[in-house]
Every structure is written in C-alpha cells, then in structure tokens.
N, C-alpha and C positions, 0 to 999 in steps of 0.2 A: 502714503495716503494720496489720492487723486486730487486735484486743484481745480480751484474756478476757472471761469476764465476770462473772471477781471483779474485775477491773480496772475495768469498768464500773462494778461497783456500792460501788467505793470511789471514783470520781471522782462519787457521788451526794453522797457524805455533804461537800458544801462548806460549809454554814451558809447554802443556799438559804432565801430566806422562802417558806414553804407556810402558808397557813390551811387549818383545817377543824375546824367547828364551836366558834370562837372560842376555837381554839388553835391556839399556832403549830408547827406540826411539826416537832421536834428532828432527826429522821433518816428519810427515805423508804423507805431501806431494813429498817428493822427497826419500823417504825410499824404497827400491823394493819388501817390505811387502803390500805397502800402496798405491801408489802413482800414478797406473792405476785405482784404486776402486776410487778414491781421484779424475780423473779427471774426471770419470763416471760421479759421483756425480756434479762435477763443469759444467757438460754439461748440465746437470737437467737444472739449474739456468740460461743457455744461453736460452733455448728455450721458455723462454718468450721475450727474443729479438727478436725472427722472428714477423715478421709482420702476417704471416699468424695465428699464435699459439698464439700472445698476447690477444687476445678478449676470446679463449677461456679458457686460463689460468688463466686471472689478471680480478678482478671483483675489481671497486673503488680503482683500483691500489698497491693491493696487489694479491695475490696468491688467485686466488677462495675458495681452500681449508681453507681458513680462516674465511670467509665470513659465518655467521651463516644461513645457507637455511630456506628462507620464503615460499616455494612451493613447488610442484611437480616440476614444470619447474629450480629451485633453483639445486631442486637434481638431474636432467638430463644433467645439465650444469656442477656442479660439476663432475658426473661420466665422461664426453667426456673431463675433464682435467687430472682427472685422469688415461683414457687411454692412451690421450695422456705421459702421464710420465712415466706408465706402459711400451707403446712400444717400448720406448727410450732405457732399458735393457732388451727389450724382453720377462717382465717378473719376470728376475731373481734378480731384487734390490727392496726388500720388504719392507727395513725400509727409503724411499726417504721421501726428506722434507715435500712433502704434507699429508703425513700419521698422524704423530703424527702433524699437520696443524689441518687436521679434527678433529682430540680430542681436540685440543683446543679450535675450534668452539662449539666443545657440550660442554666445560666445561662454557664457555661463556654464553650458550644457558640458564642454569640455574643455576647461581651463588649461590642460597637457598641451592644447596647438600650440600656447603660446610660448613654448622654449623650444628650443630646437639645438640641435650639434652644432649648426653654423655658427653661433653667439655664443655670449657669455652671460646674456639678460634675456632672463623669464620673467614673461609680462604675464603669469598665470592669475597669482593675487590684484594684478591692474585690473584686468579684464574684468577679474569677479566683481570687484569695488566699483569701475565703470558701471557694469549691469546693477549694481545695489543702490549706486547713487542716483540712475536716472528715476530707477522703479521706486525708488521710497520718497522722491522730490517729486515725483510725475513731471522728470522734463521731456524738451521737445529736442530731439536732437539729430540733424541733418548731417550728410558729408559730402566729402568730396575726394575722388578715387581718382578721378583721370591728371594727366598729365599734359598738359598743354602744348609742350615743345620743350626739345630737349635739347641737349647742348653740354659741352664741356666748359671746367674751369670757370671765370669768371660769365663766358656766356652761359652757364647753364641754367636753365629756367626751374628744372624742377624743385622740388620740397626736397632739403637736407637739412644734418642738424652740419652747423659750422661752429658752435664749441659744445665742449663738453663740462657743466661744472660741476660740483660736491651736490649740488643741491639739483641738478636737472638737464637739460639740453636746450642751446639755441638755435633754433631751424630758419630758414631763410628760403625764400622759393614761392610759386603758385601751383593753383587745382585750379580742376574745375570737374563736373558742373556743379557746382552748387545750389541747385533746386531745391528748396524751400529753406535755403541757410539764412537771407533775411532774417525769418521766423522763429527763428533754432533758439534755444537755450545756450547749448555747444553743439559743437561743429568733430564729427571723426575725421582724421585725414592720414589717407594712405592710400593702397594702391591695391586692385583688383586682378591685374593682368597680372599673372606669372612674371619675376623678374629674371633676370640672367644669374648664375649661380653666385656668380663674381662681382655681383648691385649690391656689395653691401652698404654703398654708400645712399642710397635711394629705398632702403628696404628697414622704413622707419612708418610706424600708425601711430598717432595718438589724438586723444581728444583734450579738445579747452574751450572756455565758452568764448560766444559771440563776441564781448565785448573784452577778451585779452588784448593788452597792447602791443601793438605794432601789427596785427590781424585787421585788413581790409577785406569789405563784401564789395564789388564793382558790380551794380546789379546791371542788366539788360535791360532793354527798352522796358515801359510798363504798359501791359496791355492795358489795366486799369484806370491808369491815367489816363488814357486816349478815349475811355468808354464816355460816350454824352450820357449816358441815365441805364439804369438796368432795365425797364423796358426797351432799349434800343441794343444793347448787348447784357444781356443777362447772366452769361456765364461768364466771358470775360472783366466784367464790374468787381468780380465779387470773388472768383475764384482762380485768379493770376497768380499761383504759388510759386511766383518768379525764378529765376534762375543766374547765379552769379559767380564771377571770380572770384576766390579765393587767392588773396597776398600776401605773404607771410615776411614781416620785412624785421627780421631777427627777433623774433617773436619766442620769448620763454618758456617751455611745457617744462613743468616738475617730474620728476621722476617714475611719482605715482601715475602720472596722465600717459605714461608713455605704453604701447600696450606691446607693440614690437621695435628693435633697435637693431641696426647690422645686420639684418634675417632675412635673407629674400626666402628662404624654408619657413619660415613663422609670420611672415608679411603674405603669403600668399595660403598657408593653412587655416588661419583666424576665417578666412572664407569659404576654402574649399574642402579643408579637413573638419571644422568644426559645422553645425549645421543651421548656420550662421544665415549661409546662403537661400538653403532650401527652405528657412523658416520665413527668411524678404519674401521666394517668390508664391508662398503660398497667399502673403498680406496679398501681393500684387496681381496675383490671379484672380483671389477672391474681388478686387477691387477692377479689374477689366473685365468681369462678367459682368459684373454693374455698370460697368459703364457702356457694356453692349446693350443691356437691357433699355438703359433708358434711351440710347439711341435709335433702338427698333423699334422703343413705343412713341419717340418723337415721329418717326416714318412711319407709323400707324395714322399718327391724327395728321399727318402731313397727309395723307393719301386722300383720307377721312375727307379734309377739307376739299382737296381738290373736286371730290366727288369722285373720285376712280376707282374705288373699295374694291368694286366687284367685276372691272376689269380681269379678263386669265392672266393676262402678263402680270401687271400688279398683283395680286393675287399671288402669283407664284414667288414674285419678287421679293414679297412678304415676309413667303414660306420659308424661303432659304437667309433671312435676317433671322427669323428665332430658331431657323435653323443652325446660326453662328451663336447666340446665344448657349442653345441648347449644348454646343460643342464647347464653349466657352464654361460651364457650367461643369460638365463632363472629367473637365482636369481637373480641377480642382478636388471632385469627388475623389476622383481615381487615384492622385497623388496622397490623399488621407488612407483611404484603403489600401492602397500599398505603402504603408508606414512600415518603419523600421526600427529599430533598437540604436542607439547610439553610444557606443565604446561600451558593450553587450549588456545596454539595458542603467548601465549607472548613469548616460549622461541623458536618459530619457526615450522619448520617441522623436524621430522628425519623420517629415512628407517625406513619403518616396521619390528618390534621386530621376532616374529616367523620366516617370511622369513630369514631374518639376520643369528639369531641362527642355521637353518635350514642349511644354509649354511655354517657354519663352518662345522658341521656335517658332508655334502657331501664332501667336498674340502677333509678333513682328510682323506678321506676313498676312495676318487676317485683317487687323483692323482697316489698314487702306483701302481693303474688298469692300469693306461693310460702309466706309465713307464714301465711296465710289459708287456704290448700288443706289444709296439714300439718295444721294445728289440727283439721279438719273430720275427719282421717283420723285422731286419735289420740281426737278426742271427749270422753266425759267423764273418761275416766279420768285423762285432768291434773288434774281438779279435789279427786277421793277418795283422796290421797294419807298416808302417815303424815308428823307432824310433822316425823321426824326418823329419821335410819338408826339411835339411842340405842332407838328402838320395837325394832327386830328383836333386841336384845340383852339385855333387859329378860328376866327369867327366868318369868314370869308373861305378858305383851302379846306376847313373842315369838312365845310357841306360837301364839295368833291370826293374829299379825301375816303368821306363816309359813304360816298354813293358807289364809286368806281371801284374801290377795295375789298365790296362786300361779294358773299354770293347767296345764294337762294338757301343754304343753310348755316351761315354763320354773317355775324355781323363784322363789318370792317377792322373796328379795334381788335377781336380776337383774330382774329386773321394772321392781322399783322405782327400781333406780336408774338404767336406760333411760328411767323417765317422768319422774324428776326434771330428768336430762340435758334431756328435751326443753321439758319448763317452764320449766326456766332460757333455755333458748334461744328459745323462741317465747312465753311468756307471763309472762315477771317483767318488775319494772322493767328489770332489766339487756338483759331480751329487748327492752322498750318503745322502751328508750334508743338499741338499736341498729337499730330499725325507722326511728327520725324519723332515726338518720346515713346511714344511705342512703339518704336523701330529700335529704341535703344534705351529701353527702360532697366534694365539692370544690366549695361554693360554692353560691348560690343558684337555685333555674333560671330565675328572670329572667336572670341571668349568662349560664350556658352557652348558653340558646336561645336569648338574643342571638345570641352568636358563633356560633352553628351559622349563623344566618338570613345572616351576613356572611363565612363560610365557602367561598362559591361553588359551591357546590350550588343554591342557588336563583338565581342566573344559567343556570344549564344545564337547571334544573327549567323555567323562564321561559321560553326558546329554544325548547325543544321545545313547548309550548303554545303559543306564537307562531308557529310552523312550521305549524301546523296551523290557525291562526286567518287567515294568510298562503294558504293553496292553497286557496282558497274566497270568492263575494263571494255578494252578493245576487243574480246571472244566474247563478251555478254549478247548470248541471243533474244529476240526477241520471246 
C-alpha cells in the first residue's frame, strides 16, 4: 500500500548516521540542511492521495513504478506517472522513489541474472523479496554504484565483505554518489561498471536501510542551507536532493539483503542483462524532458519580461529551446515504441535498448546547450540583482528598489523574483551541480557508449556499409 508522507517523514527520524560539516545530524527532517528537500520528497508520497492522480500513479495498489510492464500500453502508463512526479519538482529531484521503483521492477522482471557459473550464491529469491519489500512498504530507496578509489590490502577503499558468517556477510569500504541516500529508506550498493572476471572480491550488491549500524551518509555542502528564503533561491531552498558518501565500517547485511556475492557476471547483469537499466532510464528521460520544459518556459517569461519576444534572433532562439524539448520528448516516445519482450515475453516488456542508450547520449550533451542558450537570452540582468527580497521591504531601499527594477510591463517584485528563479536554475552552485548530473546521470559515458557500441545497432550500421562496399570491385564500370 502507498504511504503519507508524514508517514515517510517519521520513518526518517531512525538514528540514521548523517555528517555534515563535522556534525552528526540528529534529525533530517527538521535539520536546515535537510528538512525542505525532506518535505519535497514527503509531497512525492501525498500525490497519490488526490483522487485525480491515484489511477495514474497506483497500479494494484502500489506505485506503478513497481508493477513489472506487460505492454506498450504498461509503459505509456508508467511514463504519465512518471511525469507526473517529475512535475512535482519541476525536474530538479532525480533520485524520487519511483526511480529506483523502476529497477526493482526489472530486477523482478528476470530473477535468472542473479546466479551466474562464477559463484555459488543465487541472489534470484533476494531480488524478488527486495522488489516485494520496497513495493508493498512504499519505500524510498537510493544507492550507490561508483567507487571512489581503489587500492590493495589494507589500503583498499572499495566495498567488500571481510567476513563471512552462518547468518550473513560483513562488508567494510565506501561508494558513492549517493544522491538522495539522506532521504532513502535503504540504500542498494554495488557497482555498475563491468568488473574484471577475476573481481570476485569487489563483485558483492546488496541492500540495508539507512539507519544499519556501522553505515555512514558524509553529506556535501547543503545548498539549502545556504538559501536566505525561497523567494531568493526557490529551487535550491527546497529541492537540494543532496548527495553523499557512503561508509561502511564493518557493517552487517544478512543473507537475504545480499542480491549478488563473488560475481562480477551477476554484479554486472542485475543491470545490464536484466532490464533493470532500461526501466531507470526511461524514469529519467521522462523526468529531463520535464525539466527541459520548464526551463524553456522559464526562457519564455524571461524574454517576455525583457521585452524582446518578437526580436528574429530571440525568436529563433526560442525555436530551437522547444525545439530540444520537442527532441527531448521524442525518446522517450520512441524508446516505448520500440519495446521489446524480455526473456521472450515471461519477464515482460521493457523500453527499447538503442533508443534508451541513445538517450543518455543526448541528455549529456544537450542539456549544457540548452543552459548556455537561456543564459545568453536573460543576459546581464542575472548578474544586477538585489541581495535579497528583505531590499523590496526596507522602508527607505524599497522605494528604489521598486522604482529601478521595474519595467513598463511588469512590476519590480515580479521581475525579480522571475530572475532570481532563473539564477538559481542556470547560474548558482545548485544550477552548477545540476549541469555536471546530467553529464552523468546514470553512470559514466565510457559505460553507456560502451553498451550502445554492443547494442546491435553497430552490427546493422556495419552490414549496410558492407552492402555497399560488396556491389562494386575494382572492374565495376560506371
């Protein structure tokens, strides 16, 4: 069954360990590092209580995004839940409960990844139970894949288990990133890159919640912290789904948590064999057209105000913002329509492979375009802003404030807090932070352009060059 999300935000306060700023954080939810992002998140979880948004949300009375897709129609249902969750932060909360939802539906989808010849432990039944426990508790459940720094023996940094008992494995090591593990219920940990055949010491997943012992979150700076009021930064206030180390300092997972053990063949299929992957980047697709959207219609009323509307350059500049949209929109179609059967139809449907891949691709390389072009069209006036909305209030600065800020179609205070909104979005840290994660939102692009290149697109790309290299020799006459 789905949950509140005051339900949510009491199953935060467990006595999780959080650093930040070499302090340990008593309560996420009421911390002013935390505790705006915290209710973000808790809103997530209300909007399957509207009436209007329960149908398309909750499929058999959990979270769609759980529900393994049997069809096209399956994945068109999922994507308009998606959106809708997308909308909800405009965007800018990339790691919400139903993302890692969707990976649990593909790890479900085909339980076979998780044994392999390498081993001796099928994490077939964990997987399934992982995916049973999140979708019938509605938890939130973040991870962490990368590895920080590596190293032999006693220097080695990454995640291992260092004993083995009757009852589970002790692991010792860090990850990261951990983007939005704060928040998390549990935490998956393991690793996305392909390992060496011979990693079986490194070639361990499992999940445990937030608050297991000996499990530290070292969060990063907080944009939140740093915001003076949501009028002055509006997206960073409220929407900093932070990001953190992962430290595992002989930390216990039971048996059952464990999903893969000694398998760098079953550590690297749970992603790439089961459709696990392609189900993340469809959430993530659907959730960066969104956020293209609202940035093209920020560059609308950004223009708007300027007065520039009907400038040709403007104007063009426009064109080709929904025109990334439009493109942005595009994959996601295309990756549903070209759906496929998964282990021939028993373990479901997922979004077609190429498209998918295809679009991580784009996303990487488009969004800087699209932050670059806005910038260009809002100009300097990002930069000659008042400190603070405390200016317009001021009984003396105000009358300035209110006279010099305005223009002949809008009045001062909207102005300003149109340019603030867009500063915060395209030129603060928190704008920075989210330019470099969609450079590397699911992984590195050595990763995914591997797997595009081994996709089978470049089989068929080959053939046809080959066709044509084939009807012609050195006598072929004109």
């Amino acid at each position: 069954m789905t949950r509140s999300g005051q339900e949510y935000l009491a199953a935060l306060r467990d006595g999780r360990e959080v650093w930040l700023d070499g302090e340990r954080v008593g309560d996420v939810t009421a911390h002013p590092a935390f505790r705006s992002a915290a209710a973000s998140f808790a809103r997530l979880y209300e909007l399957a209580a509207e009436p209007a948004l329960r149908p398309v949300l909750t499929q058999g009375g959990v979270h769609r995004a759980y529900a393994v897709p049997r069809s096209y129609e399956d994945l068109v249902a999922r994507r308009l839940a998606y959106k809708a969750g997308a909308e909800a932060g405009y965007g800018f909360l990339g790691r919400t409960p139903d993302y890692m939802a969707s990976g649990a539906a593909g790890f479900a989808a085909l339980p076979a990844a998780f044994g392999a010849e390498d081993s001796d432990f099928d994490g077939g039944e964990n997987a399934l139970a992982f995916h049973r426990r999140l979708a019938e508790a509605d938890l939130h459940c973040a991870f962490t894949l990368t590895d920080p720094a590596s190293g032999t023996g006693e220097d080695d940094l990454r995640i291992r288990a260092v004993e083995e008992r009757d009852d589970g494995i002790v692991v010792r090591g860090a990850k990261s990133v951990g983007t939005g593990a704060v928040f998390a219920d549990e935490i998956l940990v393991g690793t996305i890159e392909p390992l060496a055949a011979d990693d079986a010491e490194h070639a361990l997943s499992f999940s445990v919640p937030v608050a297991t012992p000996g499990l530290k979150l070292i969060s990063r700076s907080s944009y939140e912290q740093r915001a003076r009021s949501v009028f002055d930064q509006p997206l960073s206030s409220r929407y900093d789904e932070n990001d953190a180390l992962l430290v595992c300092e002989d930390v216990f997972v039971p048996w059952e948590r464990v999903l893969t053990y000694r398998s760098p063949a079953a550590t690297a299929a749970m992603w790439w064999r089961t459709p696990a992957y392609l189900h993340l980047t469809h959430q993530s697709a659907t959730r960066f057209w969104t956020k293209l959207e609202f940035l093209t219609g920020l560059a609308i009323l950004v223009v708007r105000s300027h007065g520039t509307q009907d400038v040709p350059a403007v104007t063009q500049a426009v064109g080709r913002l929904l025109g990334a949209v439009a493109q942005a929109k595009a994959f996601v179609l295309a990756a549903e329509a070209s759906w496929e059967e998964v282990d021939g139809g028993r373990g479901g449907v997922r979004p077609g492979q190429e498209i998918s891949f295809a679009q991580r691709i784009m996303a990487g390389e488009l969004y800087p375009r699209v932050v670059q072009d806005i910038k260009l069209l809002a100009g300097g006036a990002l930069i000659q802003l008042p400190a603070s909305g405390r200016d317009l209030l001021h009984p003396e600065l105000g009358t300035l404030v209110h006279r010099w800020f305005r223009t002949p179609a809008e009045p001062a205070e909207d102005r300003i807090k149109l340019l603030k909104l867009a500063w915060d979005a395209l030129g603060s840290e928190f704008a920075g932070r989210h330019e470099q994660y969609e450079r590397f939102y699911q992984g590195a692009p050595h990763v995914y352009l591997t797997m595009q290149t081994r996709a089978g697109a470049a089989d068929a790309c080959e053939a046809l060059a080959r066709a044509c290299l084939d009807g012609y020799d050195l006598g072929t006459s004109r």
